[in-house]
C-alpha positions in Angstrom: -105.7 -68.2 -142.3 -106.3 -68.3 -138.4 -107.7 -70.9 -135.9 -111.5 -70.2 -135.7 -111.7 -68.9 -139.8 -114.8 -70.2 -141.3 -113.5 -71.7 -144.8 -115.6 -73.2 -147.6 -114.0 -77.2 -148.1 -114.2 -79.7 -150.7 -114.8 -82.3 -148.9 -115.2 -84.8 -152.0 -117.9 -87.5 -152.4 -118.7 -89.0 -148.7 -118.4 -92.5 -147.9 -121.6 -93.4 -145.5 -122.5 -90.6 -143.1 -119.2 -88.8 -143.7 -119.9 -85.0 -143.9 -118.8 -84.3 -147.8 -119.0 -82.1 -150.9 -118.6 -78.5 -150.7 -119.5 -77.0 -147.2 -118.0 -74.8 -144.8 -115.9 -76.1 -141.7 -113.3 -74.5 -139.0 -110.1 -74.1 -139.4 -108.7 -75.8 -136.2 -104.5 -75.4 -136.4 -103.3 -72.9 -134.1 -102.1 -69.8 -135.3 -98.4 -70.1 -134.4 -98.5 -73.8 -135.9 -100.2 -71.9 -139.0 -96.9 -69.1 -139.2 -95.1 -72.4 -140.8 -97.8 -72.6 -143.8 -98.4 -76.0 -143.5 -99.5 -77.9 -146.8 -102.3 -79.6 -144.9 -104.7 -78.4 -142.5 -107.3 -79.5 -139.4 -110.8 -78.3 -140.3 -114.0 -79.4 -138.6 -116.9 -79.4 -141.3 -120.2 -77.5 -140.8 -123.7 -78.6 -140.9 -126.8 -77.4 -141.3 -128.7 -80.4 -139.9 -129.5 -80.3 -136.1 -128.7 -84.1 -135.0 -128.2 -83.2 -130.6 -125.1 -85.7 -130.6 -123.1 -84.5 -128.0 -120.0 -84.1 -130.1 -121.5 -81.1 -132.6 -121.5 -77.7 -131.5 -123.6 -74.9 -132.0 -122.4 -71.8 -134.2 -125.2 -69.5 -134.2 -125.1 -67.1 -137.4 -123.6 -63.6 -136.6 -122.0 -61.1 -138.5 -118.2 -61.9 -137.3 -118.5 -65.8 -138.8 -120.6 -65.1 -142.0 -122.9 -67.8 -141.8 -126.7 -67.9 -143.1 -128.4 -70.3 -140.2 -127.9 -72.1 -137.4 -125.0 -74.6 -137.8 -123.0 -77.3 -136.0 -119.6 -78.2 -136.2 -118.9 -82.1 -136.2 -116.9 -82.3 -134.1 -116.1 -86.2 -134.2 -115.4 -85.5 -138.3 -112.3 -83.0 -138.0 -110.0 -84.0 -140.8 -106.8 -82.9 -142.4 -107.3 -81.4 -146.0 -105.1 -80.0 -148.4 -104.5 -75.7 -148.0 -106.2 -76.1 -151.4 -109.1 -77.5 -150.9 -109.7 -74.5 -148.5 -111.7 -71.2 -149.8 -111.3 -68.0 -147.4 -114.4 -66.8 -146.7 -113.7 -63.9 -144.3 -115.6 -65.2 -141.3 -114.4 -66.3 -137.8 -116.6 -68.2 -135.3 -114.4 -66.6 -132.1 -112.4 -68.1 -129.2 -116.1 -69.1 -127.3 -116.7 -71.3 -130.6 -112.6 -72.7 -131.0 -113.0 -73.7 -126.9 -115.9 -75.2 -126.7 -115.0 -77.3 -130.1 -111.6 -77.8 -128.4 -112.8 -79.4 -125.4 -115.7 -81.7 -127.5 -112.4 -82.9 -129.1 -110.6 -83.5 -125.9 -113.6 -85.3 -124.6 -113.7 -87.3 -128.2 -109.9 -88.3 -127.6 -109.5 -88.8 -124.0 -107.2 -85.6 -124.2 -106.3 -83.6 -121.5 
């Protein structure tokens, strides 16, 4: 796995407006952190539903990240899962994708 790999996550059964079930989300652990094989990971899920908050970002569908539609990543809902939970699916949304999510975070955390 690599920061920016579109994986397929079991989220599990959400509690409110929790993204849940099975989806796909971002792997968001840099790659030298990921060298270690951590046991848990940072993914942001995916959606499907276009909701203009201004913590989602847009991944349009190409052929590098595998996707079907028009998605957004949720920003505000990255989590830690287990490695486990985690299916490969081959894709990668690209370093454009990874920044702008990595600055939406900043922006969500006060970060520099």
């Amino acid at each position: 796995m690599n920061v920016g790999d579109v994986v397929i996550v079991d989220f599990g059964v959400p509690v409110r407006s929790e993204a849940g079930f099975r989806r796909p989300g971002i792997v968001l652990v840099d790659n030298a952190f990921l060298r270690y094989r951590p046991s848990t990971i940072f993914v942001v899920p995916l959606t499907t539903t276009p909701r203009r908050f201004p913590s989602h970002v847009e991944v349009a569908p190409d052929d590098d990240n595998g996707l079907h539609g028009p998605s957004w990543a949720l920003v505000e809902q990255m989590r830690a899962v287990a490695v486990e939970r985690c299916e490969r699916t081959g894709g990668d949304v690209g370093p454009v994708v990874v920044s702008q999510v990595l600055d939406v975070l900043a922006m969500i955390t006060g970060m520099p």
